[in-house]
Short mmCIF file of the C-alpha atoms (twelve columns), coordinates in Angstrom:
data_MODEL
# 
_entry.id   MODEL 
# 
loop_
_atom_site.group_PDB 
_atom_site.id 
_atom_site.type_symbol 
_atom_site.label_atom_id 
_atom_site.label_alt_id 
_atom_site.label_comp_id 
_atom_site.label_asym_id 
_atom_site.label_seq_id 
_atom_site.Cartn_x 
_atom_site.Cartn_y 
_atom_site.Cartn_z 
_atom_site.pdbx_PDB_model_num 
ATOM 1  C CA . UNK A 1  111.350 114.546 9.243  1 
ATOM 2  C CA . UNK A 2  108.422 112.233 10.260 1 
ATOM 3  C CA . UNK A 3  109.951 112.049 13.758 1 
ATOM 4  C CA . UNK A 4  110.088 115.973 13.859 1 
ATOM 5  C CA . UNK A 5  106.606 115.939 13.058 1 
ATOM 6  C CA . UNK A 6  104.636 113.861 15.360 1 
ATOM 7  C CA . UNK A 7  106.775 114.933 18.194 1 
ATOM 8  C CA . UNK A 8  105.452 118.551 17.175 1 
ATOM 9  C CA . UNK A 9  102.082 117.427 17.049 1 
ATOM 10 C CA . UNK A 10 102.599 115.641 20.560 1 
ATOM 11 C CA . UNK A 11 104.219 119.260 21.886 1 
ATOM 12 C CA . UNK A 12 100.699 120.918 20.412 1 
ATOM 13 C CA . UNK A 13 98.547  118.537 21.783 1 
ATOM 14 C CA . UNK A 14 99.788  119.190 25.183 1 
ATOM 15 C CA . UNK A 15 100.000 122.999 25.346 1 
ATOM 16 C CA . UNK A 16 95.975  122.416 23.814 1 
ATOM 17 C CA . UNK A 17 95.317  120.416 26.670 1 
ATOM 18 C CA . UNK A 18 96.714  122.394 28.792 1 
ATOM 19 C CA . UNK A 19 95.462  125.656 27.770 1 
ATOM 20 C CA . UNK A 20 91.632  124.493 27.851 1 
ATOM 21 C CA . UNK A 21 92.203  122.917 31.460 1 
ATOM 22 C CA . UNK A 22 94.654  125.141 33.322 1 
ATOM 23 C CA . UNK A 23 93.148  127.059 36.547 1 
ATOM 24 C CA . UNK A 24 90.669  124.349 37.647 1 
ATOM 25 C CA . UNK A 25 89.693  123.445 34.507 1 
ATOM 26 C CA . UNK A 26 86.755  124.178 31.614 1 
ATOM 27 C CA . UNK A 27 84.404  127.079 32.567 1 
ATOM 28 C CA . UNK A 28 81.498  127.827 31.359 1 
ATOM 29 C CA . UNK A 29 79.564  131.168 32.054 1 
ATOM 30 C CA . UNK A 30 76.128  130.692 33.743 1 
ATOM 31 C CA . UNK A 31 72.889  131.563 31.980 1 
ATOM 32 C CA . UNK A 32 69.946  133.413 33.444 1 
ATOM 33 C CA . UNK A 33 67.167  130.816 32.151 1 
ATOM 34 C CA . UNK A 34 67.519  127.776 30.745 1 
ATOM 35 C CA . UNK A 35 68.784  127.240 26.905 1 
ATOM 36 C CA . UNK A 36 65.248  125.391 25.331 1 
ATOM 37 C CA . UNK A 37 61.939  124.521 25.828 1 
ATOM 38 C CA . UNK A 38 63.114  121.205 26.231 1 
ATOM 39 C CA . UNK A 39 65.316  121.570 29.083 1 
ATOM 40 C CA . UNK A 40 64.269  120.224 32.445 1 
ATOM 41 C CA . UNK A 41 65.774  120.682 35.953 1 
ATOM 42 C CA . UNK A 42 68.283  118.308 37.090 1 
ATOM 43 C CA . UNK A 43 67.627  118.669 41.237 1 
ATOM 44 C CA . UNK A 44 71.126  119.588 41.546 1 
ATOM 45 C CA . UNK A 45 72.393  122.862 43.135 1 
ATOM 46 C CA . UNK A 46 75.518  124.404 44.050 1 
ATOM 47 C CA . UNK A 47 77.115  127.846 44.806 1 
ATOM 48 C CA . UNK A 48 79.881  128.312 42.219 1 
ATOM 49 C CA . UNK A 49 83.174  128.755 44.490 1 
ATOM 50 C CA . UNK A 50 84.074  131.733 41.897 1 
ATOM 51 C CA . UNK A 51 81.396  133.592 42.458 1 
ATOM 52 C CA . UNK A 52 79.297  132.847 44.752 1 
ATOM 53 C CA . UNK A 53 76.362  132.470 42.991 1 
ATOM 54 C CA . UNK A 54 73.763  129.569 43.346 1 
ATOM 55 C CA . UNK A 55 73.203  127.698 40.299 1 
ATOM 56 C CA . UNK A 56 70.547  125.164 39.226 1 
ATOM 57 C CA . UNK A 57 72.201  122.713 36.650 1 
ATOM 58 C CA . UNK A 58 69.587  122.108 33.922 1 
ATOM 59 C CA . UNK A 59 69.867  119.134 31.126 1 
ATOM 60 C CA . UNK A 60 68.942  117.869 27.652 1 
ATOM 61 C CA . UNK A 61 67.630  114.764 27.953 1 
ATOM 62 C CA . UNK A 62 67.640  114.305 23.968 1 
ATOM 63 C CA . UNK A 63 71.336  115.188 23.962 1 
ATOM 64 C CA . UNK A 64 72.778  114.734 27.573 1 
ATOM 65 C CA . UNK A 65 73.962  118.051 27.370 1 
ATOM 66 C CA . UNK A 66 74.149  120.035 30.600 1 
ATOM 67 C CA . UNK A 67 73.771  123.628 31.477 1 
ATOM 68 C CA . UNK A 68 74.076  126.017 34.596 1 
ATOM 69 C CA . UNK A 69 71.555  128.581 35.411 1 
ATOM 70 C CA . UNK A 70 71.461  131.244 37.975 1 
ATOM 71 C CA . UNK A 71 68.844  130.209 40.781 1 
ATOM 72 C CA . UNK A 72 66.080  132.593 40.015 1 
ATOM 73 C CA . UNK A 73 65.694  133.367 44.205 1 
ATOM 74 C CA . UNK A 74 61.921  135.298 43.729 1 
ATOM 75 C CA . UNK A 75 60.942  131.254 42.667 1 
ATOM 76 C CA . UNK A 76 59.913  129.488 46.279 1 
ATOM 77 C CA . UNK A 77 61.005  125.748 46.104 1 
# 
């Protein structure tokens, strides 16, 4: 019965797995300004190959935690 079990839980673990990272993987839906006050630019851009969109990828530097914002194109770099 053991047996049964963690070769369930093995079976789960991989339709999980892939479930969260089938087509390409994680996606996350991009904001139109950043998440905090505490949030500063990263210098990294890149058009999303979805949609076409340019994005500015904005951190936490407290957490590490990353976000992706739609370039705001009226702002002159």
């Amino acid at each position: 019965m053991i047996v049964f079990a963690v070769w369930a839980g093995i079976a789960a673990l991989v339709v999980l797995i892939w479930l969260v990272f089938r087509k390409g993987g994680y996606k996350r839906r991009p904001l139109d300004a950043p998440p905090g006050p505490n949030w500063e630019r990263s210098g990294e851009r890149f058009v999303d190959p979805n949609s076409g969109e340019t994005l500015d990828v904005w951190f936490d530097p407290a957490s590490g935690e990353r976000a992706y914002v739609r370039t705001d194109r009226r702002r002159a770099d």
